[in-house]
C-alpha beads as a LAMMPS data file, in Angstrom:
LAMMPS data file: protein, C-alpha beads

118 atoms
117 bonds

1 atom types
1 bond types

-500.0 500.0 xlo xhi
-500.0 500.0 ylo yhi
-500.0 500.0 zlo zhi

Masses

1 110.0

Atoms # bond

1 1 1 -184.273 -413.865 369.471
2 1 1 -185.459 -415.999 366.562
3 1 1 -183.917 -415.312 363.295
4 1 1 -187.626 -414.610 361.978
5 1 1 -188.219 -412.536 364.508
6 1 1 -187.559 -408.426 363.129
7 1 1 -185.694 -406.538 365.579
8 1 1 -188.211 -403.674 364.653
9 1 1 -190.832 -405.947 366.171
10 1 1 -189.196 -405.638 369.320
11 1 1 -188.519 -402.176 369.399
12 1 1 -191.911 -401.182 369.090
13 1 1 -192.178 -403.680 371.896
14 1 1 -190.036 -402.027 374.474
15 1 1 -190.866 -398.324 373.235
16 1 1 -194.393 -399.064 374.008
17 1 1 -193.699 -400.765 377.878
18 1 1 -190.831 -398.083 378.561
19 1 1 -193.751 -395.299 377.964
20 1 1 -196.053 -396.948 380.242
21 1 1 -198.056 -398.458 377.703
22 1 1 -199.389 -402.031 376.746
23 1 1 -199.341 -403.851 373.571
24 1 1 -200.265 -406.755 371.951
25 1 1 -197.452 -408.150 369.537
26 1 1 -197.239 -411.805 367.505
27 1 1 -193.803 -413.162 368.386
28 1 1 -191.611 -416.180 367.199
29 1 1 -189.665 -417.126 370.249
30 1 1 -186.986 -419.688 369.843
31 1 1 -186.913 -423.280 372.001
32 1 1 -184.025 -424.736 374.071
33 1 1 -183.804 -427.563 371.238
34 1 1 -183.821 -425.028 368.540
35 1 1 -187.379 -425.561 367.573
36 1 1 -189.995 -422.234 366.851
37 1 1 -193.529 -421.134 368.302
38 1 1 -195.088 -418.327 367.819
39 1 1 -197.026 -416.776 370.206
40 1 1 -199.170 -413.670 370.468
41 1 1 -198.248 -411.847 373.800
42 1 1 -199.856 -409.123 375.554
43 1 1 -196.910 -407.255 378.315
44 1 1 -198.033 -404.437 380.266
45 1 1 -195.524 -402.480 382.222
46 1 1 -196.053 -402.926 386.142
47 1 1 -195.996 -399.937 388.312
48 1 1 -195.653 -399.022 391.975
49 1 1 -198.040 -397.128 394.409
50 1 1 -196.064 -393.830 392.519
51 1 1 -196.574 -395.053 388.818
52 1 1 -192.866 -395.899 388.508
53 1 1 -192.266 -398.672 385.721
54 1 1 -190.760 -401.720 388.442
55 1 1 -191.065 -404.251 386.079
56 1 1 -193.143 -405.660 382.977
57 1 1 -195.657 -408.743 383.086
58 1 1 -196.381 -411.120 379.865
59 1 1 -199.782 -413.202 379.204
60 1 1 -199.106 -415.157 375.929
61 1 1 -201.612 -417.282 373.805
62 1 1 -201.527 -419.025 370.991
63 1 1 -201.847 -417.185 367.790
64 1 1 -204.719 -417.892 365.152
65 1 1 -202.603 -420.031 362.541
66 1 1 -204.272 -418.122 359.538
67 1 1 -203.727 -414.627 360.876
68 1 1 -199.982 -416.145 361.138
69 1 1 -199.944 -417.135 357.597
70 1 1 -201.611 -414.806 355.689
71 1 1 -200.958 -411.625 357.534
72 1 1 -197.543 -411.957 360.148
73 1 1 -195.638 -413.861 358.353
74 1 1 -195.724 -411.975 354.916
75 1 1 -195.098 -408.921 357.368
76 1 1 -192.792 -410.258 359.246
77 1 1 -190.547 -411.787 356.265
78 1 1 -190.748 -408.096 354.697
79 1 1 -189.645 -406.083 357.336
80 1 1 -186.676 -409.137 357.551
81 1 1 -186.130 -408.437 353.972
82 1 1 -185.556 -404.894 354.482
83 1 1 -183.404 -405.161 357.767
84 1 1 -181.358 -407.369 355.451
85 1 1 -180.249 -404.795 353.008
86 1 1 -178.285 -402.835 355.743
87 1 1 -174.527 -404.175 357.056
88 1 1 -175.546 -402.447 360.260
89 1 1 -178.132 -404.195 362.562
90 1 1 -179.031 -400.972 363.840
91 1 1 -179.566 -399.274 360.643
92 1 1 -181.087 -402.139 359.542
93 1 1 -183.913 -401.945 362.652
94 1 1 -184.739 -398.067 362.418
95 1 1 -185.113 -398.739 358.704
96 1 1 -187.977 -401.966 359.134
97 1 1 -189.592 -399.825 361.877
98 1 1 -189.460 -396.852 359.360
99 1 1 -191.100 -399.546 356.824
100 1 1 -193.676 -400.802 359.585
101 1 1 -194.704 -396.981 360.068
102 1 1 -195.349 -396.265 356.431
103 1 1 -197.580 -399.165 356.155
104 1 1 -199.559 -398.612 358.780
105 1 1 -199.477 -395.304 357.729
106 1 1 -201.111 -396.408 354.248
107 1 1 -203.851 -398.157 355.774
108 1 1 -204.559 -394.952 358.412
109 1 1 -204.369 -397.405 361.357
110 1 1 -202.034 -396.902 364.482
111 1 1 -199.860 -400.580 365.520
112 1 1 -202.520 -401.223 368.229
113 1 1 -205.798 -400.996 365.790
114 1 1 -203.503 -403.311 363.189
115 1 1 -203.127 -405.804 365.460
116 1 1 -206.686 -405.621 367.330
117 1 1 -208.445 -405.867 364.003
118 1 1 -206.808 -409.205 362.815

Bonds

1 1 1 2
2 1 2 3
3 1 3 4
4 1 4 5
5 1 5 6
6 1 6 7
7 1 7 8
8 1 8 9
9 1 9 10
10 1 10 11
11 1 11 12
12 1 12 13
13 1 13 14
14 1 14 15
15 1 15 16
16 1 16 17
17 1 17 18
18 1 18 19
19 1 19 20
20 1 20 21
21 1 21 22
22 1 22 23
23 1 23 24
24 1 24 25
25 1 25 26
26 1 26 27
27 1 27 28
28 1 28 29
29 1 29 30
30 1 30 31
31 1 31 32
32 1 32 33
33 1 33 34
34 1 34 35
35 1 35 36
36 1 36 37
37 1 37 38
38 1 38 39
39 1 39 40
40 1 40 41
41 1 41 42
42 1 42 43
43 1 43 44
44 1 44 45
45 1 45 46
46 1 46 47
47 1 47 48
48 1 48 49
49 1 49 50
50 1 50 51
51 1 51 52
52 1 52 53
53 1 53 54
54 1 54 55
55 1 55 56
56 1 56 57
57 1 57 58
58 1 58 59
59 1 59 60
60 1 60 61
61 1 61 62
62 1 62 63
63 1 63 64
64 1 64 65
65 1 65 66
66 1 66 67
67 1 67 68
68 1 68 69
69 1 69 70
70 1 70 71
71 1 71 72
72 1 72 73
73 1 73 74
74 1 74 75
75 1 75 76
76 1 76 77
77 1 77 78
78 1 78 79
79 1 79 80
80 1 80 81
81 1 81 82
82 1 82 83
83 1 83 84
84 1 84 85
85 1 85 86
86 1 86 87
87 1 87 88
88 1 88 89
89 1 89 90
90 1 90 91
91 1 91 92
92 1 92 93
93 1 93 94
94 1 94 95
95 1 95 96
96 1 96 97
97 1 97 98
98 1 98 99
99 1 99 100
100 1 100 101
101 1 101 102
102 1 102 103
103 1 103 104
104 1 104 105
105 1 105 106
106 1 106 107
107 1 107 108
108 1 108 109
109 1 109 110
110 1 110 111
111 1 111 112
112 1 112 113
113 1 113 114
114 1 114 115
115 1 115 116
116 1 116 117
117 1 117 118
């Protein structure tokens, strides 16, 4: 995980794949030689013939640099900021994703309708 990469990020990640769901979600992935790229993945849980979750499946693209800039990164640093104030990762997680909820809350849009409108 990249450092500027929230942990909330990817908990709203994995709850949405572990319910069967897909989602679309800007991440900062970290190279072998330390470098950064950001990336804006779409992962899908795959199912078998019953609907049992067998696996997951990522298509990534590269992100529009200004959505990066003016809207994910600001984000992104914020919900860092907060994770920050807490001694205990874990704390520090449920209280960004608690953060990410209220402003999406505030602009009455769900994560998915956030992300598909940038």
């Amino acid at each position: 995980r990249h450092p500027e990469m929230p942990r909330c990020v990817f908990k709203l990640l994995w709850d949405h794949i572990q319910a069967g769901r897909e989602i679309f979600a800007y991440v900062v992935n970290r190279s072998k030689n330390g470098d950064h790229y950001w990336v804006l993945a779409h992962v899908t849980p795959s199912k078998d013939t019953s609907g049992q979750i067998i696996g997951f499946h990522s298509n990534r693209r590269v992100p529009n640099r200004q959505i990066l800039d003016t809207t994910i990164i600001p984000l992104y640093q914020s919900l860092l900021a907060e994770e920050a104030k807490h001694a205990n990762s874990k704390d520090g997680m449920h209280a960004s994703f608690d953060m990410l909820v209220g402003i999406l809350k505030e602009s009455n849009v769900e994560y998915d309708e956030f992300i598909a409108r940038l």
